[in-house]
C-alpha angles and dihedrals in degrees: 000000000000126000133227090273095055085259113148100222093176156304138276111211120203117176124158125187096251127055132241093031091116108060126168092293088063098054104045084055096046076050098051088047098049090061104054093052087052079056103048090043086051093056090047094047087049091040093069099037090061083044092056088044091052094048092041094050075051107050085050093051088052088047094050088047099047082045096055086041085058104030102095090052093055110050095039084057083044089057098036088058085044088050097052095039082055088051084048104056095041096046073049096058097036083063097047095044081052090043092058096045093053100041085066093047088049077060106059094031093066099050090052081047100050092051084050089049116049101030079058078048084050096052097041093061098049101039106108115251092244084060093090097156108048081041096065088033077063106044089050087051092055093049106054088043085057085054106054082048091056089058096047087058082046097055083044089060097053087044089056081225097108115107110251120189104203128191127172121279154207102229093196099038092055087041093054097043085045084051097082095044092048078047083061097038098061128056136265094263094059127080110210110204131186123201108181120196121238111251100011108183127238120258131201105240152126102277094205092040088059097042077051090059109041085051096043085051091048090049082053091051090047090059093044091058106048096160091043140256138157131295127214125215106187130172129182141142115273138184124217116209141209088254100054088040080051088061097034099044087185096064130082128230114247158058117347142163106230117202106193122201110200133182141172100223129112103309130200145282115233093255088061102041077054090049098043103098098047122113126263084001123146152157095196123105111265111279086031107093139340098227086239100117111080088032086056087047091042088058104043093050093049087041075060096051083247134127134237134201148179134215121183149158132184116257083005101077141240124284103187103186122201109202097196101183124252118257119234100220099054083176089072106112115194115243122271106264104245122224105259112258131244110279095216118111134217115238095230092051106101133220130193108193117201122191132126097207098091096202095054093044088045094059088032097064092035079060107048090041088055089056099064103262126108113244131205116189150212147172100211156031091262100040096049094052086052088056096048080047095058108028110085096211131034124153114181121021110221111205147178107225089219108047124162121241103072084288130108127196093248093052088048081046089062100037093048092047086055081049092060119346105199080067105126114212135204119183130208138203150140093206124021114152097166122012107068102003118063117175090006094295128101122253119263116279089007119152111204137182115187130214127294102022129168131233101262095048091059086044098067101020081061091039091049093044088057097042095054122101 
């Protein structure tokens, strides 16, 4: 049986017990037949093809109706997630254009701060007893400087640009030891409850920046509920997927341990949930609050390579949820805290001390002095390695992270370690984005004291630098 087209479709098959039954006759008739079933098979084939054709042309007409019925709805969903993507990325880079203008300020205004601060130290220690009032001229003048200094770290923290040491950490084990002091810090009219997951996993944080968070958001809960109510620490395990990173383009896809802190005050309208990161931003009556709180929180948890997020309604009250990411080795236990070391120093242990700001280096060497060691002193990269190069004996190189010269202390770090590599180094800053923190963490084996920092902190961070093995 062949088709119009030549195309063999089949066989009929005739056979009978005896021989010589089927003659010419037969065959021409087997033939004939043939044919026309080759025929009849053709227009059914072609039947049905015309049929799917015709189910097929009307599939497409229902679709394209069912498509022009939605359209309007689509594209205007389409634009409004375009819309909000675009209100994203450029509430993302705002942040980051503001992170990067405060982080140098935060530069120059610890250095103004250290000199402020430690010369005060300075004076406090060496007033007379029977001076009361220029001891407590001096005591008020110390706090509000600490206080100006507590605001810089804050703006730091915002900026991303402050130095965090992270080690791997217990959630639940920080949130319920934090839970006491957040007991103290509200007041009487507010429970404070913790519900903390099962298995929750580790994380890779600053302990103390994250003790900092969780209290600056349950301040924050204190003054959203005036008249009282109840806050909610909760920690578990969480997972974050392609389609919320699709909506928060910041944000990567993956595991996280999310801490919640939940309570039942005033909330928030939409503008100021939008608002709430920013800077210097707040809703609270002047005096009241700086608006530095949940920027500094903002900061800290992005410096993490976390998320944060906030979910509020007016008269229902405010959840803010940190998502801080899983680590990979579970097994990692963080170091034994050591006692801190004696802060004397020994007369033949020798300091070089390396900072361009004079006043600093002025007040640093007094210190240290002060402290029993013997300083030598200078104000850049190059001075500093002629030095190394003369003095037959240094211990601990003191140095600034941002120097002027082409050389910063991290390079004069290496080149004086190639000098004499038993030289121990401690570096100090009140703003270092690059040369010894990369990806918000110090280096390894790094030693750091930030900007501005008192008498009795460089006391024990040198003592205990010296001290290490």
């Amino acid at each position: 049986m062949i088709s119009r087209t030549g195309e063999v479709l089949g066989g009929l098959f005739f056979g009978h017990a005896k021989t010589g039954v089927f003659n010419e006759r037969s065959e021409r008739g087997l033939s004939g037949l043939a044919a026309e079933a080759a025929v009849a098979i053709d227009n059914v084939r072609l039947s049905q093809a015309m049929q799917r054709e015709i189910n097929e042309r009307k599939r497409a007409q229902e679709a394209l109706v069912e498509l022009n019925a939605t359209l309007e709805k689509q594209v205007t969903e389409r634009t409004e997630q375009l819309r909000k993507n675009e209100e994203a990325l450029r509430q993302s880079q705002k942040m980051e254009a503001v992170g990067q203008l405060t982080g140098g300020v935060a530069h120059d205004f610890n250095n103004l701060l250290q000199v402020i601060i430690g010369n005060l130290d300075t004076i406090k220690r060496n007033l007379p007893e029977e001076s009361a009032r220029l001891q407590r001229a001096a005591k008020h003048a110390m706090n509000g400087a600490q206080r100006a200094a507590t605001l810089t770290q804050r703006l730091l923290a915002f900026s991303r640009r402050q130095p965090l040491d992270p080690k791997p950490l217990d959630v639940n084990a920080l949130v319920n030891g934090l839970s006491e002091m957040v007991h103290r810090t509200l007041s009487e009219t507010i429970s404070v409850e913790t519900v903390l997951g099962a298995g929750v996993w580790r994380v890779e944080v600053d302990p103390a920046e994250l003790e900092a968070a969780i209290i600056n958001l349950a301040v924050n809960a204190r003054d959203a509920m005036p008249n009282g109510g109840r806050l909610t620490i909760e920690t578990s395990n969480a997972h974050i997927d392609e389609a919320y990173v699709a909506a928060h383009s910041e944000v990567v896809p993956g595991q996280y341990v999310a801490i919640a802190v939940t309570d039942t005050g005033v909330g928030m309208e939409p503008k100021t949930i939008a608002q709430a990161f920013e800077p210097f931003f707040t809703t609270k009556a002047v005096g009241k609050g700086t608006g530095l709180g949940l920027s500094q929180v903002y900061g800290f948890v992005k410096q993490s390579g976390g998320h944060v997020k906030i979910y509020s309604e007016l008269g229902q009250g405010t959840t803010v949820k940190l998502y801080l990411p899983r680590i990979a080795a579970d097994g990692l236990r963080a170091e034994d805290s050591d006692l801190l070391p004696s802060p004397e120093g020994a007369q033949e242990e020798t300091i070089l001390v390396l900072e361009d700001d004079e006043d600093v280096r002025a007040y640093s060497v007094d210190t240290l002095r002060e402290l029993g060691y013997r300083v030598i002193e200078a104000h850049d990269g190059p001075a500093a390695l002629r030095l190394l190069e003369r003095e037959p004996r240094v211990d601990l190189l003191f140095t600034d992270v941002v120097l002027p010269g082409g050389l910063t202390g991290a390079q004069v770090a290496a080149q004086a370690k190639t000098l004499r590599p038993a030289l121990k180094v401690l570096f100090t800053t009140g703003y270092a984005r690059n040369a010894i923190i990369h990806h918000g963490r110090l280096d390894k084996g790094v030693q750091l004291i930030v900007k501005p920092f008192s008498f009795s902190e460089l006391a024990a961070k040198v003592r205990d630098v010296l001290d290490a093995k």
